[in-house]
C-alpha positions as CSV (number, residue, x, y, z in Angstrom):
1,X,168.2,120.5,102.0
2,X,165.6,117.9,103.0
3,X,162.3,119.0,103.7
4,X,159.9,117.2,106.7
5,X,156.0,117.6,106.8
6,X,154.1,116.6,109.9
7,X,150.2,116.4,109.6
8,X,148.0,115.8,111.7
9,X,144.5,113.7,110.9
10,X,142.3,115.5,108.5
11,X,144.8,117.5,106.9
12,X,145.4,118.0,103.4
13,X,149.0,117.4,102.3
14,X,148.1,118.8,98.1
15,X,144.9,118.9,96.4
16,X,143.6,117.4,92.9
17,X,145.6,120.1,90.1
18,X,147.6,121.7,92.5
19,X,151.4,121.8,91.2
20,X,154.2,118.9,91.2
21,X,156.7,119.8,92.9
22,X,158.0,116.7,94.7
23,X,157.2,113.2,95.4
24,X,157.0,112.7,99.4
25,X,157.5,109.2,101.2
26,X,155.1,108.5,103.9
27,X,157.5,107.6,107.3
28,X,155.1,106.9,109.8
29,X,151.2,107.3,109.8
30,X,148.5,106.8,106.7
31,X,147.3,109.2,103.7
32,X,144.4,109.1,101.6
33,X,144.5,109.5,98.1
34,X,141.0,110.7,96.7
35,X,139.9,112.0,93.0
36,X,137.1,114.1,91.7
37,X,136.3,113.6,88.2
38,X,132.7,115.5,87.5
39,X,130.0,113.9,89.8
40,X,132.1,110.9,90.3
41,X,134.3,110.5,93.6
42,X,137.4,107.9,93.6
43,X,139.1,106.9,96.5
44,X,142.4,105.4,95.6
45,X,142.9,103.8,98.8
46,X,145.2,104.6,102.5
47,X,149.3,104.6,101.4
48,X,151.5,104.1,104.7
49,X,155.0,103.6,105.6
50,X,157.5,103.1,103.1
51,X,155.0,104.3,100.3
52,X,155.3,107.0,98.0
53,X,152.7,109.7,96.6
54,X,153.0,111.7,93.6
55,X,156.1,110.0,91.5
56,X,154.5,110.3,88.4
57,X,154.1,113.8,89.2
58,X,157.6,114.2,89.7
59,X,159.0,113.2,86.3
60,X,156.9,115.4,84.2
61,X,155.5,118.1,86.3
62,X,152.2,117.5,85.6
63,X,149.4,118.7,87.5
64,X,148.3,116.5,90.8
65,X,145.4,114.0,90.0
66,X,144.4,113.8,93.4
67,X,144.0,114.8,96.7
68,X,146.3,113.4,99.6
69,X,144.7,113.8,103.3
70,X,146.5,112.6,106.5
71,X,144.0,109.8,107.9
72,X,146.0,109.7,111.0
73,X,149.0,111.8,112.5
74,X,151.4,111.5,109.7
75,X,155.2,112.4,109.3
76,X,156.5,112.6,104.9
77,X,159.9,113.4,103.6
78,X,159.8,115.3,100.3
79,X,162.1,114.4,97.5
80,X,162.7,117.2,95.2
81,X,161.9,117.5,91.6
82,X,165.2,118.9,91.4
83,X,167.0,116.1,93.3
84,X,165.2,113.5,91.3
85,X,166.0,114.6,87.8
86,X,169.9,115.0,88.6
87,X,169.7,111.0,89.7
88,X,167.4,110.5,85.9
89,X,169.7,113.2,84.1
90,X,173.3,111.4,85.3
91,X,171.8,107.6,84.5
92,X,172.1,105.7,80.9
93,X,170.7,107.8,78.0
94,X,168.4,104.7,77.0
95,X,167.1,104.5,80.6
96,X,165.6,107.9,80.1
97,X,164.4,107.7,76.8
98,X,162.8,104.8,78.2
99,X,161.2,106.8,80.9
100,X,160.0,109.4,78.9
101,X,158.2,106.9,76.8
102,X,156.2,104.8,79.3
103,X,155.7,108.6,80.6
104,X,153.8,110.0,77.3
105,X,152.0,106.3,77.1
106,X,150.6,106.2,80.3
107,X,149.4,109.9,80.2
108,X,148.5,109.3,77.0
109,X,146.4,106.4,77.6
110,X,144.4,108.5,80.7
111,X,143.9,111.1,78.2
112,X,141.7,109.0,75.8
113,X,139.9,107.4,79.2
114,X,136.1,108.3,79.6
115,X,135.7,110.9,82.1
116,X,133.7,108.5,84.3
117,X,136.6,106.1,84.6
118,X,137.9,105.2,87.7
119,X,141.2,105.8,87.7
120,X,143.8,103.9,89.7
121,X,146.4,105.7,92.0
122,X,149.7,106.8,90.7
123,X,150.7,105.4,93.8
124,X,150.6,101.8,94.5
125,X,152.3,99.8,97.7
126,X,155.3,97.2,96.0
127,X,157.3,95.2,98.3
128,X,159.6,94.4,95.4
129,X,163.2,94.3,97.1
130,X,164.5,96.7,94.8
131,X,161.8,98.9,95.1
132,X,162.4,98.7,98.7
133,X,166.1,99.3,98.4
134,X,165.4,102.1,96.5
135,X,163.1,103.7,99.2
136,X,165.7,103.1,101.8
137,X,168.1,104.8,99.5
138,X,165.5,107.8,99.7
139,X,165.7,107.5,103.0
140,X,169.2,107.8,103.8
141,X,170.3,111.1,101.3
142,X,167.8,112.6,103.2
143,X,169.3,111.9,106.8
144,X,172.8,112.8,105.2
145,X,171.2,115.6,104.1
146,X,170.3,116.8,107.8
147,X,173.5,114.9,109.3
148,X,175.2,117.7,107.1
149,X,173.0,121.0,108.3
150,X,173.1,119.8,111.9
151,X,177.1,119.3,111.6
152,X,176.4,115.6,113.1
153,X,179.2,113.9,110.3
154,X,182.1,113.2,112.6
155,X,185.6,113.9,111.0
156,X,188.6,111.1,112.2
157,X,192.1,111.5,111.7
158,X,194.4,108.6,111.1
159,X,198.0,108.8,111.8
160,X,201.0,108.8,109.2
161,X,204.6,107.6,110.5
162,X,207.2,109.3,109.0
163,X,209.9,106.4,108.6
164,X,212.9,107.8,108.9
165,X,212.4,110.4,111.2
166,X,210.5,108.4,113.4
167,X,207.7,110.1,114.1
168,X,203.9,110.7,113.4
169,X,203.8,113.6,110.8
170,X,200.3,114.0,109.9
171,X,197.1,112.5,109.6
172,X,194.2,111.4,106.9
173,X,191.2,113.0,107.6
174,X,188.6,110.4,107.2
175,X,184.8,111.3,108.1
176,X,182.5,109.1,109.8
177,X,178.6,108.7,110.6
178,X,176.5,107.3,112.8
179,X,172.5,106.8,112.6
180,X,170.3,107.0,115.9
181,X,169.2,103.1,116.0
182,X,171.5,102.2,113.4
183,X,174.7,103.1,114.4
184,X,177.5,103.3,112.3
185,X,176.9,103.8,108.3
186,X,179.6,102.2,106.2
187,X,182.0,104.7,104.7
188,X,181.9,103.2,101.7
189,X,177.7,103.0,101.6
190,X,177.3,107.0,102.2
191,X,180.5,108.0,100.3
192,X,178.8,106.5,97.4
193,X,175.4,107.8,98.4
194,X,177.1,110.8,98.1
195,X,179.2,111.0,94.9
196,X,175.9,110.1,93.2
197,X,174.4,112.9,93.8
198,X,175.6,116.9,94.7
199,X,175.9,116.0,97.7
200,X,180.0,114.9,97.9
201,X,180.5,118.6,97.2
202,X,179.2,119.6,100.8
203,X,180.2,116.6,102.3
204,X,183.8,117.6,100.7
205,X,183.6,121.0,101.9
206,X,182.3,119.8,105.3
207,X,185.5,118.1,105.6
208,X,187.7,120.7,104.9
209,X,186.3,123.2,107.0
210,X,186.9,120.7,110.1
211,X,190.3,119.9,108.9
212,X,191.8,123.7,108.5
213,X,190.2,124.1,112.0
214,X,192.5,121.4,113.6
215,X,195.1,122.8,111.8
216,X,194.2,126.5,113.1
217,X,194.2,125.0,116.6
218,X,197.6,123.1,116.4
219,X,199.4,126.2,114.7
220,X,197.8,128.0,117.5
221,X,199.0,125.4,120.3
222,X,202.4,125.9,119.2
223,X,202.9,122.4,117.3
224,X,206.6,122.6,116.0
225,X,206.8,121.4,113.4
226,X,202.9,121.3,112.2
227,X,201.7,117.9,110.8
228,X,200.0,118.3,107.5
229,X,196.7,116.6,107.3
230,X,195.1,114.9,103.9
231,X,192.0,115.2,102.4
232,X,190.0,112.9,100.2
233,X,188.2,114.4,97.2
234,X,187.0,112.0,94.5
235,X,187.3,112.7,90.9
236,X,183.6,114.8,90.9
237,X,184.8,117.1,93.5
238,X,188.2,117.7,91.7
239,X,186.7,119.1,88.3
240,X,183.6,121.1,90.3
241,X,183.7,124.3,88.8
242,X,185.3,126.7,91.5
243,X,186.1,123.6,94.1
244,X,189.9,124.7,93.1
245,X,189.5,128.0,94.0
246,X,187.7,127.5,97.6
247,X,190.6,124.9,98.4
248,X,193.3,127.4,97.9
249,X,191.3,130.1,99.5
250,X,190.6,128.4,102.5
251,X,194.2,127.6,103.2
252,X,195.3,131.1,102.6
253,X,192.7,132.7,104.4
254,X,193.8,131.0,107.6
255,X,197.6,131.0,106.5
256,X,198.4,127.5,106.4
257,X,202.4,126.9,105.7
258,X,203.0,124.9,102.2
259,X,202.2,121.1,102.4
260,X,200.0,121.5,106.0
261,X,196.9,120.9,104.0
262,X,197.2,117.5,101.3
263,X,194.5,116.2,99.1
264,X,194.2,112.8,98.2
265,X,193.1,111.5,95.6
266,X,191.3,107.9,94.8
267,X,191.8,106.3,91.5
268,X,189.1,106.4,89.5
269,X,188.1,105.3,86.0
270,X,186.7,108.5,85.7
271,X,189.4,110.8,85.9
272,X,189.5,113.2,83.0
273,X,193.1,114.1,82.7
274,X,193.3,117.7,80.9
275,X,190.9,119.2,83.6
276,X,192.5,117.3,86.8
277,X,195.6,118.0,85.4
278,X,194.9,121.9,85.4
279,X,193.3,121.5,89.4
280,X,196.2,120.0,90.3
281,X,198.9,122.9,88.9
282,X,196.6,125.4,90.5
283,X,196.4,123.3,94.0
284,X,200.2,122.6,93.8
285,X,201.5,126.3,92.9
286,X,199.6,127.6,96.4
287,X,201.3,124.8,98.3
288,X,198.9,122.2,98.0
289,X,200.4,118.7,97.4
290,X,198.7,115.8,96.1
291,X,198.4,112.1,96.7
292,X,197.1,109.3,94.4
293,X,195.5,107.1,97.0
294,X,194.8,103.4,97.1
295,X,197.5,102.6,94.0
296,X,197.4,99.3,92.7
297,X,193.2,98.5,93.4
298,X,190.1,99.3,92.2
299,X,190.4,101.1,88.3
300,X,194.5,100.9,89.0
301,X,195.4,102.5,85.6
302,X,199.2,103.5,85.2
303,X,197.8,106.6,82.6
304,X,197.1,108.3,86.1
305,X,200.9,108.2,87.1
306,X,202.0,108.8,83.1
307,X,199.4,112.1,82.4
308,X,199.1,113.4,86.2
309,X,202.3,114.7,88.8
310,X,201.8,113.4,92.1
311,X,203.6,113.9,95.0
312,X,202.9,111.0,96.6
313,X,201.5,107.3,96.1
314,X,199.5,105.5,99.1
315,X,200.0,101.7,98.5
316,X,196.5,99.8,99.2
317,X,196.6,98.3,102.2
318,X,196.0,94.9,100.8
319,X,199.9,94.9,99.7
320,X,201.0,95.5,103.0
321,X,198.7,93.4,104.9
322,X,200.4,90.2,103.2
323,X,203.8,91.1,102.6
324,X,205.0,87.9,105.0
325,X,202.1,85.3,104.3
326,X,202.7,86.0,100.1
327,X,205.5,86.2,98.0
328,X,203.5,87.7,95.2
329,X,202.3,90.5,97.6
330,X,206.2,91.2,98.8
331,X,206.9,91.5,95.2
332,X,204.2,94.0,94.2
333,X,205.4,96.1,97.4
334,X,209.1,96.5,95.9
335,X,208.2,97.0,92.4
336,X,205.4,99.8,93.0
337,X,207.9,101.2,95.4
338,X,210.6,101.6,93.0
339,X,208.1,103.2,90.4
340,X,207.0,105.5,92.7
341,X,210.6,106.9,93.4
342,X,211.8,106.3,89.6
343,X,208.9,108.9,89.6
344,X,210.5,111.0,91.8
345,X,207.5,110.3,94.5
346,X,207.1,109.8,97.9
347,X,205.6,106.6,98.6
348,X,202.9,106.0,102.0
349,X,201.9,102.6,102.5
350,X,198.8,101.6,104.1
351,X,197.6,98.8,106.4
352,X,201.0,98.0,108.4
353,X,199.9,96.1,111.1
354,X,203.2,94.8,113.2
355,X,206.8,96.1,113.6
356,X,207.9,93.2,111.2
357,X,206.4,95.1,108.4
358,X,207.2,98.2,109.1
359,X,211.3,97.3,109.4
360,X,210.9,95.6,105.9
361,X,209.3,99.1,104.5
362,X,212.2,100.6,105.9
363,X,214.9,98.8,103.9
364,X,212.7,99.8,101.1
365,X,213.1,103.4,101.6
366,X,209.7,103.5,101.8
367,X,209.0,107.5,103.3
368,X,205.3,106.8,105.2
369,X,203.7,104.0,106.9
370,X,199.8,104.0,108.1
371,X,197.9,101.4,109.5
372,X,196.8,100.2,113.1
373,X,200.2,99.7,114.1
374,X,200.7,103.5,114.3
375,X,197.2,104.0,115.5
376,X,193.5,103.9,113.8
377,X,191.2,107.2,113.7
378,X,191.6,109.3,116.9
379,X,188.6,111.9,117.2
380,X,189.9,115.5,117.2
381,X,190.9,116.0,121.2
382,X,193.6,113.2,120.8
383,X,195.0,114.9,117.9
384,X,195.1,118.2,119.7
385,X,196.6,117.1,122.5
386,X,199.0,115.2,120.8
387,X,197.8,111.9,122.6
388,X,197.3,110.2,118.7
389,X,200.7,111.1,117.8
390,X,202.2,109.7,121.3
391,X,200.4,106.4,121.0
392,X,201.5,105.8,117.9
393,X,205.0,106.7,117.9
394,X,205.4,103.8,120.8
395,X,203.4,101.7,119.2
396,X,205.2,101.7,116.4
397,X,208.8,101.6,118.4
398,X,210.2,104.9,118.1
């Protein structure tokens, strides 16, 4: 959970030797960093916006070496000691070694300083770009951090056309934010954001609670049959010790047939087969099918289809999206199509765009077509009202 301090002028945010505990970035207003070292005052100068007090602090725990005092109405955001060392304990083994070291030096160095010596601030204003970039990193885990304890992360669902039936037959959930003066975040920026840190675990869980609602309300409504909605977990999520366990029991708690809930799953280089594997069989034998999503982009790696049973493959949307304007991409369709059912699996393709496309995916036997032909994300009312599945069922000529 992020933490917010406001202080007003004169008061003292930590004193000289008092415990590190966190770092905090100054958002608005000024704070004075002063040290006492015998007789001898120090005043390190004012740190504004954008600036950060106490890093040193939050590497090695060490005791504060100076005061900070609001000089004017001030608002900080913390960053935990805790959150910071996951980021340091998950990066390149030399990286922190390297830390460490320049750690011990510089304390080191203090250590051997007279006691009258002046000593410089820990922290010191930088308007490096990366430094900057880092900050605003800061920044925004924290405000997903309260997007997620005030429930503001929107969830989407995208429609998925059943082929040969004809008609919508579920959805992908896909969740969304938006910043007060901002506006929208990129998916992929705060998805990231996310699987670098715990947080994709909440944000996962977030998700899922939304999803089982919708499909609570549409069993509820009556919806005959029900159409299943897909989840996204990445390869972190997957192999969290318990995740399994609170899928499954979510989904019998509220009695969800077989196959209404799906999970999808984006290829990764990081997949580790035997434990993914072992999710998987758990997921499946409680009714819980599985898609490999995105196939034949990003770490495409045909060991994921060789060491892991899925039920279905999503074709990346760039396939589709130039079956007519490339040959090559026409070609890649049919022959990841026809692995995916010499695989005995169902296959969705993404990003189909006109009816053109969608009649060649039927002489393909493709099973699932999604794209903004059948409709893009629809908030939750359309879906519950069946307006989503309407829209794109015409759209899409049925």
């Amino acid at each position: 959970m992020s933490i917010r301090r406001e202080l007003f002028a004169g008061e003292v945010l930590y004193r000289q030797g008092d415990p590190s505990d966190c770092a905090w970035l100054v958002e608005s207003g000024q704070v004075e960093l002063v040290s006492v070292h015998g007789r001898r005052t120090t005043r390190h100068g004012l740190l504004g916006a954008g600036e950060l007090l106490g890093e040193l602090g939050l590497i090695d725990g060490a005791p504060r070496s100076a005061t900070a005092t609001a000089r004017s109405d001030c608002r900080l955001l913390a960053i935990e000691r805790a959150q910071f060392l996951e980021r340091l304990q998950s990066g390149d083994p030399i990286l922190r070694t390297l830390v460490d070291s320049l750690l011990q030096r510089i304390r080191g160095l203090v250590a051997t300083l007279p006691a009258e010596t002046a000593l410089p601030s820990e922290d010191v204003a930088c308007d490096d770009p990366t430094e900057r970039s880092g900050i605003d990193k800061i920044r925004l885990e924290a405000q997903l951090r309260d997007a997620l304890d005030a429930g503001t992360l929107e969830v989407r669902y995208q429609p998925i056309y059943d082929i040969a039936a004809r008609r919508v037959a579920g959805y992908e959930a896909l969740v969304r934010w938006a910043l007060e003066g901002r506006g929208p975040v990129s998916p992929a920026e705060f998805i990231q954001l996310a699987e670098e840190t715990s947080l994709i675990v909440p944000v996962g869980e977030y998700v899922l609670d939304r999803v089982v609602a919708v499909l609570q309300a549409l069993r509820d409504g009556g919806a005959e049959p029900l159409p299943s909605i897909a989840v996204n977990l990445s390869a972190r999520q997957l192999v969290e010790p318990g995740m399994a366990r609170q899928i499954v029991a979510r989904a019998e708690r509220n009695r969800l047939p077989p196959g209404a809930l799906k999970l999808e799953v984006t290829e990764s280089r990081m997949l580790d087969y035997a434990p993914v594997a072992a999710v998987m069989a758990h997921c499946r034998e409680h009714g819980l099918p599985f898609a490999l999503d995105d196939f034949g982009t990003g770490y495409s790696n045909l060991t994921h289809l060789h060491a892991l049973d899925f039920e279905y493959i999503k074709v990346d949307q760039a396939f589709a999206r130039h079956m007519f304007d490339s040959p090559r991409a026409m070609k890649m369709v049919e022959a990841i199509v026809a692995m995916a059912h010499a695989l005995e699996a169902k296959v969705i393709c993404e990003g189909v765009e006109t009816r053109e496309q969608l009649a060649r995916l039927r002489e393909l036997g493709v099973e699932y077509a999604q794209g903004y032909l059948i409709g893009q994300a629809a908030p939750t009312g359309a879906v519950l009202s069946g307006e989503a599945a309407r829209a794109g069922e015409a759209a899409a000529g049925a």
